[in-house]
MARTI-931050 format. One line per field, with one value per residue (C-alpha): residue number from 0; residue in one letter; x, y, z. Coordinates in Angstrom, 3 decimals, padded with zeros to 6 digits. Layout:
BEGIN
num: (NUM, ...)
residuo: (A, ...)
east: (X, ...)
north: (Y, ...)
up: (Z, ...)
//
This chain:
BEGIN
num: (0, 1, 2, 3, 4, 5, 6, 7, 8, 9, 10, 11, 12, 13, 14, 15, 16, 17, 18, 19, 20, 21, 22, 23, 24, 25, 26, 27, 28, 29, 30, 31, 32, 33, 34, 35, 36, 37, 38, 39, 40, 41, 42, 43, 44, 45, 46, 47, 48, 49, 50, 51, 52, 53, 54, 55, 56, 57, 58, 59, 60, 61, 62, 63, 64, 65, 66, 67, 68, 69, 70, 71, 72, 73, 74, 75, 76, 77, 78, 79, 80, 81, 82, 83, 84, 85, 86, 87, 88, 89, 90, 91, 92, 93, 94, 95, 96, 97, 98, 99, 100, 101, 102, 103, 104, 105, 106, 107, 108, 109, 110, 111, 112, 113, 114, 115, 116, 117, 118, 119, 120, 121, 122, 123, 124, 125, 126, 127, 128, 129, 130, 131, 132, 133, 134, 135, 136, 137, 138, 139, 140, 141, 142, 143, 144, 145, 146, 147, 148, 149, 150, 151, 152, 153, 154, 155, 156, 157, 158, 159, 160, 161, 162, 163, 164, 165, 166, 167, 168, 169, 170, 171, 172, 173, 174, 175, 176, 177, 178, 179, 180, 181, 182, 183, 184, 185, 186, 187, 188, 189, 190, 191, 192, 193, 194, 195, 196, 197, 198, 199, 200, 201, 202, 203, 204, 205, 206, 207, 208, 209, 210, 211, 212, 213, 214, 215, 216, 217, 218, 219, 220, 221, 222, 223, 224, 225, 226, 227, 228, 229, 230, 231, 232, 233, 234, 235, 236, 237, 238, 239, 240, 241, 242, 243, 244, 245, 246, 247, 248, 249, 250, 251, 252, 253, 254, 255, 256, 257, 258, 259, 260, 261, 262, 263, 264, 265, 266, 267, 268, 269, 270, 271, 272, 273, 274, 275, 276, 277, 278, 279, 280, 281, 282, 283, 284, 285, 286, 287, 288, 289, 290, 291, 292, 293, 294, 295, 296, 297, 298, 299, 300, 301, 302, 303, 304, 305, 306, 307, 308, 309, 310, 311, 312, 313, 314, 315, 316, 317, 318, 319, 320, 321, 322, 323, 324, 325, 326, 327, 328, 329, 330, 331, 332, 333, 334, 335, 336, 337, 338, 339, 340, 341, 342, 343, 344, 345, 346, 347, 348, 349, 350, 351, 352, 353, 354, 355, 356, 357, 358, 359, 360, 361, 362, 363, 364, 365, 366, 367, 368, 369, 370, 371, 372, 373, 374, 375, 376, 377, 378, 379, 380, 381, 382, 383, 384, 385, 386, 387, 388, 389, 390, 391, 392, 393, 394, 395, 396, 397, 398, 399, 400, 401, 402, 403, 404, 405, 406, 407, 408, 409, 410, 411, 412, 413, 414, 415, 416, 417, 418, 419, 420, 421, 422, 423, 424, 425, 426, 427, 428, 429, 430, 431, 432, 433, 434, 435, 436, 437, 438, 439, 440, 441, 442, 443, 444, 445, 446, 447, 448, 449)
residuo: (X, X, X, X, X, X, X, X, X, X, X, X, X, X, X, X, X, X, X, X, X, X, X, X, X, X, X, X, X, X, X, X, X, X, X, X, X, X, X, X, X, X, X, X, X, X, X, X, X, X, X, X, X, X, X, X, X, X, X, X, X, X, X, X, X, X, X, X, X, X, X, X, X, X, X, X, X, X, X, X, X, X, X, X, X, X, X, X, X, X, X, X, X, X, X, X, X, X, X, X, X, X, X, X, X, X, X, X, X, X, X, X, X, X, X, X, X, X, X, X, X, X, X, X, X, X, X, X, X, X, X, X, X, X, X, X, X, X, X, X, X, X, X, X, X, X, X, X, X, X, X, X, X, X, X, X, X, X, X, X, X, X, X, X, X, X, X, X, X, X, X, X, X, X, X, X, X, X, X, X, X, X, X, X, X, X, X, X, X, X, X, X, X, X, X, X, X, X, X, X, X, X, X, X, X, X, X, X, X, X, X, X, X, X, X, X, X, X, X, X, X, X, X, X, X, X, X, X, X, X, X, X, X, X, X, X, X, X, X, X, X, X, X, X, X, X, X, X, X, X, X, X, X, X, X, X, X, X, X, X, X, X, X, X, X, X, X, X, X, X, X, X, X, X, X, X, X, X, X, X, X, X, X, X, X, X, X, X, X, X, X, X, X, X, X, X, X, X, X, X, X, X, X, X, X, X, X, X, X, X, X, X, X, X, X, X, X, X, X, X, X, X, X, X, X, X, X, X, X, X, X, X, X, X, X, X, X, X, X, X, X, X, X, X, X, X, X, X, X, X, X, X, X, X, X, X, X, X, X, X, X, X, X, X, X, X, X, X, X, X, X, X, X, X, X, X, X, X, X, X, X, X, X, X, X, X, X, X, X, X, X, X, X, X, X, X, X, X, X, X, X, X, X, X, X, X, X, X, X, X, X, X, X, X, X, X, X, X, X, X, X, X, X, X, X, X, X, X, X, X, X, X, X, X, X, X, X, X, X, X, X, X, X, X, X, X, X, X, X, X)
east: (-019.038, -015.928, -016.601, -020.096, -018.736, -016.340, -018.551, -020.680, -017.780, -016.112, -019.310, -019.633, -016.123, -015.739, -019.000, -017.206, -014.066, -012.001, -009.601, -006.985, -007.402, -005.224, -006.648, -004.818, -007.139, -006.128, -008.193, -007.576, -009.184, -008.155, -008.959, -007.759, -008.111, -008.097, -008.023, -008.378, -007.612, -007.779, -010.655, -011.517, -012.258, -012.200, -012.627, -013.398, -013.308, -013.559, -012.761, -012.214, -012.258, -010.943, -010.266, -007.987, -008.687, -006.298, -008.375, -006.350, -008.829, -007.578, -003.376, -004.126, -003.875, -007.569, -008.209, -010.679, -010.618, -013.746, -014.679, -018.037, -018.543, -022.386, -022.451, -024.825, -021.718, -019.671, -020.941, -019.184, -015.784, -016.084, -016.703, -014.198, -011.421, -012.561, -012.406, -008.941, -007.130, -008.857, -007.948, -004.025, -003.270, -000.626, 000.336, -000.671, 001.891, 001.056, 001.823, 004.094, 002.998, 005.707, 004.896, 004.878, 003.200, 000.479, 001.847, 002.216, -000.468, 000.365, -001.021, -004.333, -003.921, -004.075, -007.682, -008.351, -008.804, -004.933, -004.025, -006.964, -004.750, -001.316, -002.410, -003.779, -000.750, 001.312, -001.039, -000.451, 003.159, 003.423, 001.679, 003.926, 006.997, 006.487, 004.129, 003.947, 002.358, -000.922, -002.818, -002.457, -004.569, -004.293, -002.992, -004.332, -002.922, -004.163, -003.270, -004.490, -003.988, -004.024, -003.770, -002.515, -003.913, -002.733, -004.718, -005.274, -007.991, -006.482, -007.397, -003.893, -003.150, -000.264, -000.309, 000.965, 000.575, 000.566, 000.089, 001.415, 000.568, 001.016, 001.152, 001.160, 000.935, 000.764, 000.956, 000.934, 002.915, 002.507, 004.206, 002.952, 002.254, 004.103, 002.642, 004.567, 003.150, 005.091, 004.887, 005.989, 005.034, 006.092, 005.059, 004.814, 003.922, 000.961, 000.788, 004.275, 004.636, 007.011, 007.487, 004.532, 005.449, 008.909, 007.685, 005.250, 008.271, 009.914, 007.071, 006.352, 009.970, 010.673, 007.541, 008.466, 012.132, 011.451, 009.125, 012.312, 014.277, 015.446, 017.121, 020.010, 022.888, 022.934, 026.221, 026.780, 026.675, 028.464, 025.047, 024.052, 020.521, 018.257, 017.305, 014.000, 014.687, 017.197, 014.209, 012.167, 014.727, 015.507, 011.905, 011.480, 014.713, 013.830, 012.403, 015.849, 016.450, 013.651, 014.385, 011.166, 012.928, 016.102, 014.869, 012.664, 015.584, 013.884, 016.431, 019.942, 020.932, 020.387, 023.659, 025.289, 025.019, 028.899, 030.024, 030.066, 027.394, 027.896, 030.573, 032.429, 030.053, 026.924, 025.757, 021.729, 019.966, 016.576, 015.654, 012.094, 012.967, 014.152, 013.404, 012.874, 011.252, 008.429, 006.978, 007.789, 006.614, 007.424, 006.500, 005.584, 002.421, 003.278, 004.548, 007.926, 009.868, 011.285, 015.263, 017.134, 019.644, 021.982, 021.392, 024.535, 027.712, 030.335, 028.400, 028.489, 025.408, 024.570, 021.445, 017.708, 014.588, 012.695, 008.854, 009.289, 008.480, 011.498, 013.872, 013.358, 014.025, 017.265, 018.222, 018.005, 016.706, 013.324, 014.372, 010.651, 010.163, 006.597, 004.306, 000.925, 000.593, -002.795, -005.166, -006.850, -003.474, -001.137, 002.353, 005.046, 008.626, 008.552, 010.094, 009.778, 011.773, 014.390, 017.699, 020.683, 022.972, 023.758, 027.379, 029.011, 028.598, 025.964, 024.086, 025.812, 029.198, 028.095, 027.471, 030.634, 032.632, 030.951, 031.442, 029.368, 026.944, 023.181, 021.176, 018.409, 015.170, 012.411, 011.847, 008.675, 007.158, 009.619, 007.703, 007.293, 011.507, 012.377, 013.438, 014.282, 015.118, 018.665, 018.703, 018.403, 016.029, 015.408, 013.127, 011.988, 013.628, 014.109, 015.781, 019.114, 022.615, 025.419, 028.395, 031.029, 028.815, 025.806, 022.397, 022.334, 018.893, 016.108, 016.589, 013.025, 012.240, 015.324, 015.713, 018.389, 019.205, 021.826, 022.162, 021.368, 023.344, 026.345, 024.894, 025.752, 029.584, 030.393, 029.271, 032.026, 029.690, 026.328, 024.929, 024.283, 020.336, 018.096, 014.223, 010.857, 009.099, 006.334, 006.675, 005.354, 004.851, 006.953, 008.994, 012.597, 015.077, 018.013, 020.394, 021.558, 023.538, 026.683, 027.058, 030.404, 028.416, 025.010, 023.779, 021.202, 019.280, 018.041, 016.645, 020.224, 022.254, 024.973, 027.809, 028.241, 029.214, 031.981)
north: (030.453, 028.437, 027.613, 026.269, 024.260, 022.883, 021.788, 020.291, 018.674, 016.865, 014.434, 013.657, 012.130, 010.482, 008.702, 007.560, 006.293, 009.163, 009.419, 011.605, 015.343, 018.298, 021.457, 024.217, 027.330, 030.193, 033.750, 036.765, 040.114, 041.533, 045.085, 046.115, 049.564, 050.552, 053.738, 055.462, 058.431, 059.955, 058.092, 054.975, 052.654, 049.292, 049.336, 045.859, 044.688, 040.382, 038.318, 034.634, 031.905, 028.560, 025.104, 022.102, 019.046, 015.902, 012.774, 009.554, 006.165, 002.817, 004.589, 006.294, 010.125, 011.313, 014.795, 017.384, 021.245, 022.888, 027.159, 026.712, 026.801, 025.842, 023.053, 020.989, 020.150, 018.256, 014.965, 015.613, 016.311, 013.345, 010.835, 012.740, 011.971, 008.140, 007.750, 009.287, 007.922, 004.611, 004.781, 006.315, 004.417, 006.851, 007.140, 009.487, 011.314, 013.064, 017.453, 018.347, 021.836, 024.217, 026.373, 030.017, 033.097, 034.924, 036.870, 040.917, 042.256, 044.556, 048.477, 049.387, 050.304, 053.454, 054.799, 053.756, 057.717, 058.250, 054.852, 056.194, 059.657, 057.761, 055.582, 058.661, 060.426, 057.598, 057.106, 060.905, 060.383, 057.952, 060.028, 063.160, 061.061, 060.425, 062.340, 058.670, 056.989, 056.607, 054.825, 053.549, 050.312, 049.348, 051.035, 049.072, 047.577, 044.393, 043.863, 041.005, 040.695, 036.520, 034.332, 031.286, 028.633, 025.014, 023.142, 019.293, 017.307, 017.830, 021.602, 022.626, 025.352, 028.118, 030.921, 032.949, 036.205, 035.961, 039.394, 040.960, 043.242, 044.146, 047.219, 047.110, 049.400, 048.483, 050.897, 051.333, 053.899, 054.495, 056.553, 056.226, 052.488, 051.576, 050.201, 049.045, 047.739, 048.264, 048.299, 047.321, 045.285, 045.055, 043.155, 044.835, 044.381, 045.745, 049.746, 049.436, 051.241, 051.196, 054.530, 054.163, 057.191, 056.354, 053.164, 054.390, 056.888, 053.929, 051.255, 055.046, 055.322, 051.822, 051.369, 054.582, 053.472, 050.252, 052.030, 052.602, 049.504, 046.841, 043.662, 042.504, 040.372, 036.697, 035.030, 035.548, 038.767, 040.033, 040.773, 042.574, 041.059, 043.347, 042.380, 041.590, 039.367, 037.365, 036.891, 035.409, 032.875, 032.176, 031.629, 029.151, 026.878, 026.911, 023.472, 021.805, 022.824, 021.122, 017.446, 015.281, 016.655, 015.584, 012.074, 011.599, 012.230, 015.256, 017.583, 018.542, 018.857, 015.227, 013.861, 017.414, 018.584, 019.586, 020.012, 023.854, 024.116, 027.915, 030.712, 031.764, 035.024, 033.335, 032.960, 032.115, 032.031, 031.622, 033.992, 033.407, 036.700, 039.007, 042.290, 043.511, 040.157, 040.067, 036.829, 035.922, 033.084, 031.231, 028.319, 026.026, 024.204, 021.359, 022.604, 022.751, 026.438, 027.532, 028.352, 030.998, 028.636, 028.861, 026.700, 028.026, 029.288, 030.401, 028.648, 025.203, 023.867, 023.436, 021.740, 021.051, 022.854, 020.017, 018.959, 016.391, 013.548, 014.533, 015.190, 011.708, 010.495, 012.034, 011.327, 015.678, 017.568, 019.061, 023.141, 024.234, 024.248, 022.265, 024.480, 024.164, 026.753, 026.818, 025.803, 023.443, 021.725, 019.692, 020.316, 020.290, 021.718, 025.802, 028.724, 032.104, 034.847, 033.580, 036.067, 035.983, 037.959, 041.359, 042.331, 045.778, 047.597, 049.499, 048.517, 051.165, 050.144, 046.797, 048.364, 050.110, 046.944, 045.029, 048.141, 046.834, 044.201, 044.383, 044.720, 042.689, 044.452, 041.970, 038.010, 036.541, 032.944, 032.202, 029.265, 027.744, 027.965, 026.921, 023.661, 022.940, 019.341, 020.720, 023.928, 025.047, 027.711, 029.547, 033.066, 035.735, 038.811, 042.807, 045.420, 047.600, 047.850, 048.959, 051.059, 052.256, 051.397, 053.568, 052.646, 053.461, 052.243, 049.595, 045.805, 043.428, 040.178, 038.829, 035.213, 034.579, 030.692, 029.040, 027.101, 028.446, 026.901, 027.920, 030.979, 031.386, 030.203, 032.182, 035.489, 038.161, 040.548, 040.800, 044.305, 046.120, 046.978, 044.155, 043.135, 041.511, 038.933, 037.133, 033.060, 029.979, 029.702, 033.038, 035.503, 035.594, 038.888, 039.125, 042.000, 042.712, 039.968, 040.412, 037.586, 037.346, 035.507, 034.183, 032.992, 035.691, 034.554, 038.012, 039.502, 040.362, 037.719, 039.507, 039.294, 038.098, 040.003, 037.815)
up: (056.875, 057.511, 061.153, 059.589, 056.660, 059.185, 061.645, 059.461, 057.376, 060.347, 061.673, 057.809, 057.207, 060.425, 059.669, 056.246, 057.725, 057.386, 059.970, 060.755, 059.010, 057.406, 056.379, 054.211, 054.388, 052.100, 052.943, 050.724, 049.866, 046.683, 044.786, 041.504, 040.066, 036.317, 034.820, 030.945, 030.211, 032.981, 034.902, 036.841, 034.351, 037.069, 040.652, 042.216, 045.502, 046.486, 049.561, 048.897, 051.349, 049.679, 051.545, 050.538, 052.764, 052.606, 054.979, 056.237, 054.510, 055.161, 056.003, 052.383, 051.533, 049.776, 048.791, 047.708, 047.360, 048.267, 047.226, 048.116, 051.993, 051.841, 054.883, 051.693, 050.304, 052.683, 051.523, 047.906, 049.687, 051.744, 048.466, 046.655, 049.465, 050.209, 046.344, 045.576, 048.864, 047.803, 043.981, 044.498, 047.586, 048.669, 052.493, 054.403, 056.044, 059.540, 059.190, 061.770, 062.415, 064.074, 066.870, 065.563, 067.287, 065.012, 062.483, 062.550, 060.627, 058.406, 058.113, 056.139, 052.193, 051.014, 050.113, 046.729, 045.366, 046.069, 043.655, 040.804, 040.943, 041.123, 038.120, 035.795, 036.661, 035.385, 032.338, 031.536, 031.667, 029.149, 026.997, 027.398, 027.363, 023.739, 020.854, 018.906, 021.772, 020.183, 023.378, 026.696, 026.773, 030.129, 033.249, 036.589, 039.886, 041.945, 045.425, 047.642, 051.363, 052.723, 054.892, 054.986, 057.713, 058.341, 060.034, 061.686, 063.131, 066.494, 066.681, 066.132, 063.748, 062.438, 060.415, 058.248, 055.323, 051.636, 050.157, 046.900, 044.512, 040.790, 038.542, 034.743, 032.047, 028.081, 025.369, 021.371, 019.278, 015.947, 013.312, 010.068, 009.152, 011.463, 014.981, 018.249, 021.893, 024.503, 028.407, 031.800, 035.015, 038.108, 041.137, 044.666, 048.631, 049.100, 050.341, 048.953, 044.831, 042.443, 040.876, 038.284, 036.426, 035.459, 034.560, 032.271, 030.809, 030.032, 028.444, 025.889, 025.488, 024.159, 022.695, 020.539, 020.118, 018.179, 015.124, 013.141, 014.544, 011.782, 011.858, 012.732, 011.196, 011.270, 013.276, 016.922, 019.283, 022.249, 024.379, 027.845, 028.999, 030.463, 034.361, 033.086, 030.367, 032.600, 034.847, 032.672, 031.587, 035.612, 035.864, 032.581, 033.891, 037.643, 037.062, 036.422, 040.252, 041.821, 043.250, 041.933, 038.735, 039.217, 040.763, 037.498, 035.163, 033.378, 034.928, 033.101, 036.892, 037.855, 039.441, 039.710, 043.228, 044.163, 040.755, 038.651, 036.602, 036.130, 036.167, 039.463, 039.481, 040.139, 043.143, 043.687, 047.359, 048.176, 051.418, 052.715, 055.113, 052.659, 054.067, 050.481, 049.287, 047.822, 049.378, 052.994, 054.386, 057.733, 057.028, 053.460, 052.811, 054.582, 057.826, 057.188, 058.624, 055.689, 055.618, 053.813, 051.474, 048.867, 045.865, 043.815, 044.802, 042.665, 040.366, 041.953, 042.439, 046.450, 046.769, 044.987, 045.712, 047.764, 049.352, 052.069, 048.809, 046.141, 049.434, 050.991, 046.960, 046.627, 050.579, 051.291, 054.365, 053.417, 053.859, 053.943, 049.863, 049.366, 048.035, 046.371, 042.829, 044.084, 047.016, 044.370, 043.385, 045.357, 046.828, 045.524, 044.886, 045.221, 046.541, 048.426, 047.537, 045.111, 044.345, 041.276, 043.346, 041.300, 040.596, 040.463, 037.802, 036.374, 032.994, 031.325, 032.287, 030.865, 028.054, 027.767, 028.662, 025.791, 023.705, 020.389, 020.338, 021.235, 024.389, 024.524, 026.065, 025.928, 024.726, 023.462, 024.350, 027.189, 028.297, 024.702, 023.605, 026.460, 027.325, 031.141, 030.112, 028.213, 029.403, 025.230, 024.505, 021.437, 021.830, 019.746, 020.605, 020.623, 021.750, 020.263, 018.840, 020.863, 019.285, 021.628, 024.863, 023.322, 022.050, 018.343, 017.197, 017.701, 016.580, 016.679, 014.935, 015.877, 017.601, 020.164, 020.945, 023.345, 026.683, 029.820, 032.190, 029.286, 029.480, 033.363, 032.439, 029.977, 031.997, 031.550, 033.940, 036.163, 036.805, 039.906, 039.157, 039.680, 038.724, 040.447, 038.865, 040.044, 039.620, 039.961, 043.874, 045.066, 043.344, 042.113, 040.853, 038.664, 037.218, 033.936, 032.626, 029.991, 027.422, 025.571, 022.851, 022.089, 018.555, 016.133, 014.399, 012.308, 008.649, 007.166, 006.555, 005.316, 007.804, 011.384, 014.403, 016.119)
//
């Protein structure tokens, strides 16, 4: 159907004055599998085929996204290209495709029977891991398998896979009154799993951990962050490291490349060929081969995340960072496989070195507290006391606030475990981070914990 469209598509916009062509083509098949207890509740199976054309009018850049390959609609994409390169008056700039060999394709997926047993397994485990656990909503993985194709008018083309994968599990338990959700996610490559049973141990197990927990005191908190929760704050403050960020002043990082902007433990890297990574790519969305890179070191800040527009504004090498969130949207600053190097020591041994304090499990509206801008964020929180290095008891309804970037300096320890998020345009993974002190904001206001 693509050839078709295509075919078709190409007479049309030369007739219209269209003159030179890209073409980003993004194929994927996708299943995801459900089950409740016990049985498939989902199975679905799709193959998509979506197109993003950018057309050359007059030395302007037009563009239009197309999902329906019927040859009928060609003459839509055409207006909608002469219109917006017409309207925006933008340059078009020429891909320079690089000269890859196809890509390795990878094996076939297991049979989906073997993931409906391996997900009722893990459904019946959160249910024997606790007698509270009232119901398992949801317990379901999604893989896709893509391609990614960039293409010109010339005939010239390159390649490359997109594939990933995600399991997820979410729970209640109940004891009395009293109700809590709980659960976990984690992304995957596909025909690669996670252990979904421990997992599921461990969504029951906190889930069933916070129906007695309480507040905590107001004041400020030695605190260990779980990996997951020091994720989702890399993931909300990302944007202060991409350039068109930084060159439009919206970016506490504006003016700071050299300088320390975090303690002499941090060190972040982005590797597009992380064996372990959960998105590889060879090359971005506009052509550029992407680079393995280190963005801080020691906590000075090396470089910016860059497409070829925000590195020619702040005078950088493009390092193969332009990415489109989707194959309707256009490029712009992303990222593959993005690491917070881990440390040393286990989370218990953070735990131990903090000796009494709180470990924070799990933050609410990440996106909404957060402010990339200042680097402030304020999040409703959960997760338990620490006495003498031990968990002594569930804390919820608690808000933690601070900086993030003084968050990074003041680290007194990084752990040696590490999770997988997925993010914006790729994926990024952190470890267990231990805070000497971060602001609580909790129900009993009787004392303070410094």
């Amino acid at each position: 159907m693509l050839r078709t469209y295509l075919e078709a598509f190409f007479p049309a916009a030369q007739a219209a004055g269209v003159g030179q062509m890209h073409f980003y083509i993004k194929q994927a098949r996708s299943r995801d599998v459900s089950v409740y207890r016990g049985e498939p509740e989902q199975v679905t199976q799709a193959e998509e085929c979506c197109l993003f054309i950018e057309g050359e009018v007059s030395g302007y850049s037009g563009s239009a996204y197309v999902c329906d390959l019927r040859p009928e609609g060609c003459g839509e994409a055409v207006r909608l290209i002469r219109e917006s390169a017409l309207g925006k008056k933008r340059p078009f700039l020429p891909l320079q495709l690089p000269d890859l060999p196809e890509p390795e394709e990878p094996g076939d997926l297991p049979p989906l029977p073997e993931l409906v047993a391996r997900l009722a397994a893990a459904e019946q485990a959160a249910y024997d891991a606790d007698s509270r656990v009232e119901l398992v909503h949801s317990c379901s993985l999604s893989e896709y398998r893509g391609r990614v194709t960039l293409a010109d008018s010339t005939g010239r083309s390159v390649t490359d896979l997109n594939s990933g994968g995600h399991f997820e599990i979410s729970l209640t338990a109940r004891q009395g009154d009293v109700v809590q959700l709980g659960g976990r996610s984690c992304p995957l490559a596909p025909g690669s799993y996670p252990d979904m049973e421990l997992l599921a141990r461990q969504a029951a197990r906190d889930a069933a951990g916070m129906l007695e927990a309480s507040s905590y005191p107001t004041g400020h908190s030695p605190v260990v962050l779980d990996s997951r929760v020091v994720c989702q704050l890399l993931d909300a403050f990302l944007p202060a490291f991409f350039a068109k960020n930084v060159q439009s002043r919206t970016s506490i990082l504006a003016g700071k490349l050299g300088e320390r902007i975090a303690g002499e433990l941090t060190v972040l890297e982005e590797d597009p060929f992380l064996p372990e990574g959960l998105c590889r790519r060879r090359f971005d969305d506009e052509g550029i081969p992407t680079t393995a890179k280190t963005i801080l070191s020691g906590g000075i800040l090396r470089t910016y995340l860059c497409d070829r527009q925000s590195a020619a504004w702040c005078g950088l090498v493009p390092g193969g960072n332009g990415f489109r969130p989707t194959y309707a949207e256009e490029v712009g600053p992303g990222y593959t496989n993005l690491i917070l190097r881990p440390g040393t020591l286990s989370r218990q041994e953070l735990l131990a070195d903090m000796g009494n304090g709180l470990l924070i499990t799990g933050v609410n509206g990440v996106f909404a507290g957060a402010n990339p801008t200042s680097g402030d964020f304020s999040l409703l929180s959960r997760g338990y006391r620490v006495q003498g290095g031990q968990l002594c008891g569930g804390v919820n309804q608690i808000t933690i606030a601070g900086n993030f970037f003084e968050l990074l300096q003041q680290a007194k320890g990084l752990g040696n475990d590490g999770a997988w998020i997925h993010s914006g345009t790729g994926c990024l993974s952190a470890p267990s981070l231990y805070v000497a002190s971060l602001a609580i904001s909790g129900g009993d206001t009787s004392g303070t914990n410094d």
